[in-house]
N, C-alpha and C positions, 0 to 999 in steps of 0.2 A: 634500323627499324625502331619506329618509337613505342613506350612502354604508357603502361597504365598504372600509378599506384595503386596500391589496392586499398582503396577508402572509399567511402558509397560517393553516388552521384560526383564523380571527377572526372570529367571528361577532357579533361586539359591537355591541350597536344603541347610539346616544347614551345615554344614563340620564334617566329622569324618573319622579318618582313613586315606586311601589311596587318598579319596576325597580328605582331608584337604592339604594333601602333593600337588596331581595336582595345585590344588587353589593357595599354597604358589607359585608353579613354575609361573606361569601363570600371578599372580601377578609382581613378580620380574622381569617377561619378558616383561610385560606392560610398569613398571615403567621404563626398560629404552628404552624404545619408546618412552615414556613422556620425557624423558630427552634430549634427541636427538631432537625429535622436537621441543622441547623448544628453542634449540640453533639455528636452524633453522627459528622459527617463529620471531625471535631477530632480525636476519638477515635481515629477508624479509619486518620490519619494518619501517625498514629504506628506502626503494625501493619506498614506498606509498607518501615521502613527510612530509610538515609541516603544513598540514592544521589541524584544531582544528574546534572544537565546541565553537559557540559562548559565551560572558557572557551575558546569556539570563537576567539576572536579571539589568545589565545595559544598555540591547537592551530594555527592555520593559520601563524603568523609563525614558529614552530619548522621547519615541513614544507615551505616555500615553499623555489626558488630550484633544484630538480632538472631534470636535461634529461628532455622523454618517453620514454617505450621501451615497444617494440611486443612482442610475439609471433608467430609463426602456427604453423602445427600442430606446424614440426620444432624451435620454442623461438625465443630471443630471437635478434632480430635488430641486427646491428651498427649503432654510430651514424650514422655514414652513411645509412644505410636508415631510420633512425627518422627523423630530419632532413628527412630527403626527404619521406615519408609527413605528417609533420607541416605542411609547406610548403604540398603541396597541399592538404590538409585548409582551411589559413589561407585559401590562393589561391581555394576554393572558396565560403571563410564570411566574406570581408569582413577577413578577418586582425584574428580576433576576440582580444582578450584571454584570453576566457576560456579557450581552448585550450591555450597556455602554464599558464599559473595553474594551471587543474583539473586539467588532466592529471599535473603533479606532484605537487598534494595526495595526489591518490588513490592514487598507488603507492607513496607515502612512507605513509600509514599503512592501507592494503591491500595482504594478498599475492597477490590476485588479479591478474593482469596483462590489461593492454590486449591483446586479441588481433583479430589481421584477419581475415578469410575465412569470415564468416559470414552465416547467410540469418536475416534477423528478420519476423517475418510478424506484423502487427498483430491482434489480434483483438476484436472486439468483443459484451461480452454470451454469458451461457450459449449462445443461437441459434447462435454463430460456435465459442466456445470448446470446446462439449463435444461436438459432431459432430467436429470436429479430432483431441480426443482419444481419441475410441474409435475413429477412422482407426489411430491412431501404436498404441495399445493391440494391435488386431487383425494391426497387422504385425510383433510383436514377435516374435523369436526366438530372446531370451536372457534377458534379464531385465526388471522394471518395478520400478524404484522409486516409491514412492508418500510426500507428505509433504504432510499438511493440518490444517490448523488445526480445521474440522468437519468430519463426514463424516457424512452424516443416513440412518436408514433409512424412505426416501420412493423415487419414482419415479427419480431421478437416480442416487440414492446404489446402488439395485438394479439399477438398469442398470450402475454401472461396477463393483459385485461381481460381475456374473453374467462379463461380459466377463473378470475378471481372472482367476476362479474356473476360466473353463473355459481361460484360456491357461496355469493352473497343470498343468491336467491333462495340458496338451500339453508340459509340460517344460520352460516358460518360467517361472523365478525369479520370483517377485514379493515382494518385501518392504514392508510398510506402515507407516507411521508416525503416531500422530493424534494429536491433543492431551487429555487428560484433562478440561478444562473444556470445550474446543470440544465435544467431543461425549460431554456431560456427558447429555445426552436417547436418544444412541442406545444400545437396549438392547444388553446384555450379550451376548445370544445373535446380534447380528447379527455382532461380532468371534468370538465363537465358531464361528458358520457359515464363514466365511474361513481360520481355523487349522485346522478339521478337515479342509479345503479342501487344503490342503500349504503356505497363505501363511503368511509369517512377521508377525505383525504383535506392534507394541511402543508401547504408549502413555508418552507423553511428559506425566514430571513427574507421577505417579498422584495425585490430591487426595487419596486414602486414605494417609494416613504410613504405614499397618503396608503397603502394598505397593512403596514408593519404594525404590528400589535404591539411593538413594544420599542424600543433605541432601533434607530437604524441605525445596521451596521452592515454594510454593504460586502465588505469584505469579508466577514465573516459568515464560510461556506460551511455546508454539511456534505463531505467529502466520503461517509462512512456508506458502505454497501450490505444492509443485511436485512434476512429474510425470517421471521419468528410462524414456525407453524405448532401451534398447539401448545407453543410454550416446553414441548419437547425435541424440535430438532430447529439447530440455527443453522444458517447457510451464511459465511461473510467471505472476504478475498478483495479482488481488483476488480470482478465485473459489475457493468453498466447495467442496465437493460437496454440492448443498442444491437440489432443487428450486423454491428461493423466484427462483433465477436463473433460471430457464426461461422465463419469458415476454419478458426482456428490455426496452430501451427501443424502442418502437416512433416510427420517422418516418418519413412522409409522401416523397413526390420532392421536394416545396418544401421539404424539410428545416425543415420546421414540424411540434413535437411534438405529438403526440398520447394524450392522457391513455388512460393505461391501471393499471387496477387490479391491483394485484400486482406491477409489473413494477419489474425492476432494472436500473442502468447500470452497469455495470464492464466491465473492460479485463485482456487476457494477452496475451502473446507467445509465438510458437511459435519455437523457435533451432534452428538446427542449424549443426552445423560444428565447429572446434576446440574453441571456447571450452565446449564443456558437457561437457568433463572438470572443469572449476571449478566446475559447477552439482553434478558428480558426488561430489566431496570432499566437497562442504560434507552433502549428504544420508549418505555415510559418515563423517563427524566426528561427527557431531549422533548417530546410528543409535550408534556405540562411547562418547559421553558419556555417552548415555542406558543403557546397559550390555545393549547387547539381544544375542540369542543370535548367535555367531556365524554368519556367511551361507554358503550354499549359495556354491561355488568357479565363479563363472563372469565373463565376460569384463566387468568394469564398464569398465577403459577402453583401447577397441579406436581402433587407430589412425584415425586424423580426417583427413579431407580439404576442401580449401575449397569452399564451397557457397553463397558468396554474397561482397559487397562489405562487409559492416557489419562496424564495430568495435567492440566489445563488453568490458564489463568487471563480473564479478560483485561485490554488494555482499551480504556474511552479516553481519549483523549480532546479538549476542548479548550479553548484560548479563555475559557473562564475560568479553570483553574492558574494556580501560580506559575506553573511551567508545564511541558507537554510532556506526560506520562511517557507517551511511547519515544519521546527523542531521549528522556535520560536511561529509559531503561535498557534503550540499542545501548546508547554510548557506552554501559555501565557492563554489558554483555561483552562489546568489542575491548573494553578494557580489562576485563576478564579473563578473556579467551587464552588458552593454554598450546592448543594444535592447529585450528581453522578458523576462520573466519570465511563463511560464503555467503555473498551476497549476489539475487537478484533485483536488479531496481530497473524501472521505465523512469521516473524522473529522476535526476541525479542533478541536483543541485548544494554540493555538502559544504557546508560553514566551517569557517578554517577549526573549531574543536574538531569534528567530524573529520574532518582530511588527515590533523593533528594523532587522533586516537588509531584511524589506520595507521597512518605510517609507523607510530609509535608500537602496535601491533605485528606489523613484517618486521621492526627493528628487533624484537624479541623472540626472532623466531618462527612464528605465530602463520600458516601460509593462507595470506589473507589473496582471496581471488574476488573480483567482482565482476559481473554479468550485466551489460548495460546495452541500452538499445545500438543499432547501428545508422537508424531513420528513426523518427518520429512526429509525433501529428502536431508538435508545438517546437516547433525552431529554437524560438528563445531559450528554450527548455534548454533542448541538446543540445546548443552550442558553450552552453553556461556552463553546463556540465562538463564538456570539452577543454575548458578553457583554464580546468585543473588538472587534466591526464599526467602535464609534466612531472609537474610536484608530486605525484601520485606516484609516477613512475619509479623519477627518481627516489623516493623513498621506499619504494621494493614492495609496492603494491603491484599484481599480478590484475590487468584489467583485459577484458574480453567485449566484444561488441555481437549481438545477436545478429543473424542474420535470415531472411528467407521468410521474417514475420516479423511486425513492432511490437516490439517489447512492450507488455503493460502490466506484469505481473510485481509484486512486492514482498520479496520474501525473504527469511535468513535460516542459515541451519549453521550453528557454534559451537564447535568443540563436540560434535555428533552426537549431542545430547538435548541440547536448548534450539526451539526451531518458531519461528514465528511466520505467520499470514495474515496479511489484515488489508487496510486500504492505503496506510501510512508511505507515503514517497520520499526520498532520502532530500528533502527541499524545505526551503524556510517555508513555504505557503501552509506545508502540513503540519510541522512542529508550532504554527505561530498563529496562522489564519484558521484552520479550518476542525471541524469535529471528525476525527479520526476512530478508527475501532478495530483492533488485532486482537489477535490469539497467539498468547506464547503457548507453546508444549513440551513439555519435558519427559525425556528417555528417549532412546535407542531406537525402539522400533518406529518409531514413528520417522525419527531424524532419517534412518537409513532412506528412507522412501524420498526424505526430500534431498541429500545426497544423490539419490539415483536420478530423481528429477533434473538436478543440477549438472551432473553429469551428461544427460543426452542434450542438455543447453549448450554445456561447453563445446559439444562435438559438431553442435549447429551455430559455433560462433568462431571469431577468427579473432585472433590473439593480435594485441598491441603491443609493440615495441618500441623503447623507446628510438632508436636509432631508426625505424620507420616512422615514428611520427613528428619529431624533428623536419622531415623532408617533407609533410606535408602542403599544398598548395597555400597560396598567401591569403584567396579567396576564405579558409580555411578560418586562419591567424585573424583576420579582420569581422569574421563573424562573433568568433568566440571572445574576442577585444570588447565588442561592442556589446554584446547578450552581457558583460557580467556588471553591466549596470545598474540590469533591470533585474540581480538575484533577489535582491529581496522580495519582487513581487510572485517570485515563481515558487 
């Protein structure tokens, strides 16, 4: 009787006969596709530039050795008060390393500050996310800021113009932001309909040179997803504005996945509180870089009150600073880490520091799991990513493949106390190309939630071994050979 391995789309029977002759053809026909694009991907290598990945190992030994410091709404708080805040933090997590350590990295090379008194509310999947945000939308009464990577005109995408369209007519600001490649398919006239609307809207980075206001720089994407209502609650994560998220991942009460066609897994957070006057600059810096018409005079940041226990610290990441905020501060978290290490990631394309810092992570102990897609909408992607499982393996990282929905979510939760969401993909294009935007959160309660998250992930995903993935098909071997040509463009 013959077997199936268990890895997606393999439908490979043993080979005999006339089979095994197609198979040889098919193969030889591959391989020189693989060759040909190879000579091509060579090519196109050179197109991208000379940026590089930092040496994160001599980013963090420069930035170490600072005391924490807090925020909350009326500014920085004395040391004393950090001390304190800090302590119990420690007393509540085991008086984890990592809190010391992280917490100076990140303020020594982020001007974003550590701030307290805020509500972080998990969301999960379009289902969760974008009923929330036409909540926040419908209550605005000043302004919306809008900032995404696509914006598609389908079901979702005309539901959140129609909302935005008619709060413009009601004298609430709304200004938009999109990405030139992201929504590279939506027509012309659906940003037309918006602007004749009274919305301001300003595409970022135009792939047209004769319409760029400034360096063309083709490459350089706005990747980041966030929503500014009132200047009191943000909305950021992994989603588009794309009806391809609407159906979401569907699971069962036994928290046993359920295959469903279409559907997506990804993650946002909803903030409220001090800290999204920081979410608020970063969409005003980005909106004046990008050279966009001056904004209508209204209240972007109104004074903040505390609205919850989380502490929260923005991550803008941008290929115009010296190195990408959010690749040294993962790296600097995973070299931290004391108990755990979880990661979910949709792209997984990690640079040999990145591969380095895991393995170097399980070498310690440390039980690093990763959750990565099992399919996904960009090949090159996954196969790139694939094309490091060995090495991964063999150094006692624990990897998982989602199943029953494409992975598109980007998250981590460390040492059950440090927990991040944002748009950032474990891939050079994020770290190097593109404007990126997270939220780290510190303490417990929050962590546990994304724990729990992770956990009903794992039980909708199927575990890699190395001794099974060894035996995978050759068709397999030859994709993942050839994708790691083109890592640095993903």
């Amino acid at each position: 009787m013959m077997t199936r391995r268990p890895y997606p789309r393999d439908n490979c029977l043993q080979p005999n006969g006339r089979i095994q002759i197609d198979l040889q053809r098919r193969q030889a026909t591959l391989l020189g596709t693989l060759r040909r694009l190879a000579i091509a991907a060579i090519g196109t290598l050179a197109l991208v530039g000379c940026a590089t990945l930092p040496d994160t190992d001599a980013l963090i030994e420069r930035h170490a050795g600072q005391a924490a410091r807090f925020e909350t709404a009326r500014g920085a708080l004395p040391a004393k008060k950090n001390a304190a805040i800090l302590a119990q933090l420690k007393r509540q997590s085991g008086d984890l390393d990592i809190l010391d350590k992280q917490i100076a990295l990140e303020q020594a090379v982020n001007d974003s500050p550590l701030v307290l008194g805020n509500k972080v509310t998990l969301l999960q999947d379009g289902a969760q996310t974008y009923p929330a945000m036409f909540a926040a939308i419908r209550g605005a009464r000043d302004h919306i800021n809008m900032e995404t990577y696509i914006i598609e005109d389908d079901e979702v995408g005309r539901q959140f113009s129609e909302l935005l369209l008619a709060q413009q007519a009601r004298g609430v600001q709304v200004n938009l932001l999109y990405d030139s490649v992201g929504a590279l398919n939506t027509p012309k006239a659906f940003f037309d309909r918006l602007r004749q609307g009274g919305i301001e809207v300003l595409e970022f980075n135009p792939i047209n040179p004769l319409t760029a206001k400034g360096p063309w720089r083709v490459n350089h994407r706005d990747h980041r997803k966030l929503l500014l209502v009132d200047g009191r609650i943000a909305f950021i994560g992994g989603l588009n504005i794309s009806s391809v998220y609407g159906s979401g991942s569907i699971l069962k009460r036994s928290r046993k996945a359920v295959a469903s066609t279409g559907a997506w897994r990804d993650t946002d957070v909803q903030i409220e509180g001090p800290v999204v006057s920081e979410f608020q600059k970063l969409f005003l810096q980005t909106w004046e870089k990008q050279h966009g018409p001056a904004l209508a005079s209204k209240n972007y940041f109104p004074a903040l009150t505390v609205q919850g226990q989380d502490i929260v610290r923005t991550i803008g990441s941008t290929p115009d600073d010296p190195f990408s905020l959010m690749y040294l501060t993962l790296m600097s978290a995973i070299g931290n880490a004391e108990k755990q290490v979880h990661l979910t990631h949709a792209y997984f394309v990690p640079d040999p520091q990145l591969r380095q810092a895991l393995v170097a992570a399980a070498g310690r102990g440390v039980d690093v799991k990763l959750i990565l897609p099992s399919y996904s909408d960009s090949g090159l992607v996954f196969h790139a990513g694939r094309a490091h499982y060995t090495e991964l393996l063999e150094g006692g990282v624990n990897l998982y493949e989602r199943v029953g929905a494409l992975l598109h979510a980007k998250t981590a939760v460390i040492d059950g106390v440090w927990s991040t969401v944002g748009s950032s993909n474990l891939d050079w294009r994020s770290f190097l190309d593109n404007d990126e935007i997270d939220a780290v959160v510190l303490g417990q309660g929050f962590a546990q939630q994304m724990e729990a998250m992770f956990a009903n992930d794992m039980q909708a995903s199927r575990a890699i071994d190395l001794p099974g993935w060894q035996r995978r098909p050759l068709q397999f071997r030859l994709k993942e050979w050839m994708a790691q040509f083109w890592e640095r463009l993903l």
